[in-house]
C-alpha positions as CSV (number, residue, x, y, z in Angstrom):
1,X,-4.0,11.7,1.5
2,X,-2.3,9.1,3.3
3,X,-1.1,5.5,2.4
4,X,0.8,2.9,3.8
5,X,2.9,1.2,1.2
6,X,4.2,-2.3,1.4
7,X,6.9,-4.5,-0.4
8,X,9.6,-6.8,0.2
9,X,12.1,-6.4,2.4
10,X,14.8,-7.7,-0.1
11,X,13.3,-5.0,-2.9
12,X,13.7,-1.8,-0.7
13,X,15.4,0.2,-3.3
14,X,12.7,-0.3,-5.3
15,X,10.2,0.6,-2.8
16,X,11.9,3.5,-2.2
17,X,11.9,4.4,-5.5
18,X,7.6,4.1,-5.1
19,X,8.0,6.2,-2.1
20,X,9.5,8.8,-4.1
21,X,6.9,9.0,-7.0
22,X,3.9,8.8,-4.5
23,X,5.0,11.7,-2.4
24,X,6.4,13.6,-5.8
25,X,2.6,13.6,-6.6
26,X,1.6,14.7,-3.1
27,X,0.6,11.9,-1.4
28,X,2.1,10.8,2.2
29,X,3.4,8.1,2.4
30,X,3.3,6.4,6.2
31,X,5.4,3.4,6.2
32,X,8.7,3.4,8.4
33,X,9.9,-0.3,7.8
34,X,11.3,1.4,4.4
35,X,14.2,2.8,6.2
36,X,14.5,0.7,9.2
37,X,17.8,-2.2,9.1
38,X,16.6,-5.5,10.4
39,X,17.7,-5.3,13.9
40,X,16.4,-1.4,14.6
41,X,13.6,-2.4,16.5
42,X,12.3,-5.5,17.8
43,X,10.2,-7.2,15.5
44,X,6.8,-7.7,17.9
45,X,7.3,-3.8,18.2
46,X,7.4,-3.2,14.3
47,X,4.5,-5.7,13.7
48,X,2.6,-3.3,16.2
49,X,4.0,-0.3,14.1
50,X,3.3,-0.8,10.7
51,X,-0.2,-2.5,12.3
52,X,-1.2,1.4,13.5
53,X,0.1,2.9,10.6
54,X,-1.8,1.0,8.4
55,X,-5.3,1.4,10.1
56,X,-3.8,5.2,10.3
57,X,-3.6,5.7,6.6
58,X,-6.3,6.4,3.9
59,X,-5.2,3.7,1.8
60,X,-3.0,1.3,1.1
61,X,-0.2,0.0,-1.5
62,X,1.8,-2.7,-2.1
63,X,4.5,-3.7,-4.8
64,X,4.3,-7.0,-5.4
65,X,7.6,-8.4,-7.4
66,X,7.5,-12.0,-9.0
67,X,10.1,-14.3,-7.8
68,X,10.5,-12.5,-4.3
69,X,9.2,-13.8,-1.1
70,X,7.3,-11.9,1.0
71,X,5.5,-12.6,3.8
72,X,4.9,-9.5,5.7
73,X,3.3,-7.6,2.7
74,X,0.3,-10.1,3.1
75,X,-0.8,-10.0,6.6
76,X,-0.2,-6.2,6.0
77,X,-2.3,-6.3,3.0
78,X,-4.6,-8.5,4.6
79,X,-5.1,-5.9,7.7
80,X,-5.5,-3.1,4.9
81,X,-8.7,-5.2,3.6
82,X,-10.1,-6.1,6.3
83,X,-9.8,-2.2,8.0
84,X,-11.5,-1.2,4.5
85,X,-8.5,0.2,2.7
86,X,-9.2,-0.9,-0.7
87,X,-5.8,-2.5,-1.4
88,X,-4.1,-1.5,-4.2
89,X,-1.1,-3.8,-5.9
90,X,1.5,-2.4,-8.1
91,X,2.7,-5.6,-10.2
92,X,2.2,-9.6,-10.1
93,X,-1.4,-10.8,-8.9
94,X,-0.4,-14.4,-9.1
95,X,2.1,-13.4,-5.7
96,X,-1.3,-13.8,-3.7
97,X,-4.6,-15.7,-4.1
98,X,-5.8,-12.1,-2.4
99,X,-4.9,-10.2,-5.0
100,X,-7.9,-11.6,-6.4
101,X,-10.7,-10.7,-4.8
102,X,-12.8,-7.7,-6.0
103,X,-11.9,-5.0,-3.9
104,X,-8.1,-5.2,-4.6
105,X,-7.1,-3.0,-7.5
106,X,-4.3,-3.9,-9.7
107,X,-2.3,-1.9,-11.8
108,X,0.7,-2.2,-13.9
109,X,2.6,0.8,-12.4
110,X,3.4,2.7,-9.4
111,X,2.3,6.1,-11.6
112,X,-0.8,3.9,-12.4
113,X,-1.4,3.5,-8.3
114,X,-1.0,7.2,-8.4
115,X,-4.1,7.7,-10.9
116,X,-6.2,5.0,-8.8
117,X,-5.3,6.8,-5.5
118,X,-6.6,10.2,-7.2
119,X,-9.3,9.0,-8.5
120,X,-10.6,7.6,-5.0
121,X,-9.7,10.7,-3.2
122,X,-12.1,12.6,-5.4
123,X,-14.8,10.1,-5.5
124,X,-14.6,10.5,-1.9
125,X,-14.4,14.2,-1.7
126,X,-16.9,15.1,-4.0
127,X,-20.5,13.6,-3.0
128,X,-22.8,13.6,-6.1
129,X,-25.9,16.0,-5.8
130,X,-28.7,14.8,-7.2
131,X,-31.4,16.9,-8.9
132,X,-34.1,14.8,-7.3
């Protein structure tokens, strides 16, 4: 499984630090912004970017940290919703009126997206068989 995981620029330690548990528990995480500097690429080429690597991904996360502004994270999470992804925010729902809508999941903890992103991959994978 794939995800595209989103965050503030100003937090990237801490998304990092996400990127490290997702991909402990197997899951790939496609998101290059996390290790680009501000003035590696030009920024109507990494809007493109993380555009295709979010419609490329399975799902999508984002860390959402009270107090930090964040733009980017929700036109990304907005793309992830409307492509389908059935968003999933680790953290603060009051960052985004978004974050309210039913098909957004929210969790407490990035080990908690973990569960959520397990959970749907075998929902998915696993068709029920009726005896009918």
């Amino acid at each position: 499984m794939t995800i595209y995981l989103a965050g503030p620029w100003a937090c990237k330690p801490l998304v990092r630090e996400a990127r490290a548990k997702l991909e402990a528990a197997g899951i790939t995480v496609n998101a290059d912004w996390i290790d680009l500097h501000q003035d590696d690429t030009p920024m109507r080429e990494s809007a493109y970017h993380d555009l295709e690597q979010i419609r490329g991904a399975d799902g999508f996360v984002v860390i959402a940290v009270p107090g930090v502004k964040s733009e980017g994270k929700a036109s990304e999470f907005m793309a992830a919703y409307l492509w389908g992804k059935r968003p999933i925010v680790v953290g603060a729902r009051t960052q985004n009126v978004f974050y309210y809508m039913d098909q957004a999941t929210v969790v407490e903890t990035v080990e908690d997206a973990i569960d959520a992103l397990h959970s749907r991959h075998r929902e998915n994978a696993c068709p029920v068989i009726s005896a009918h």
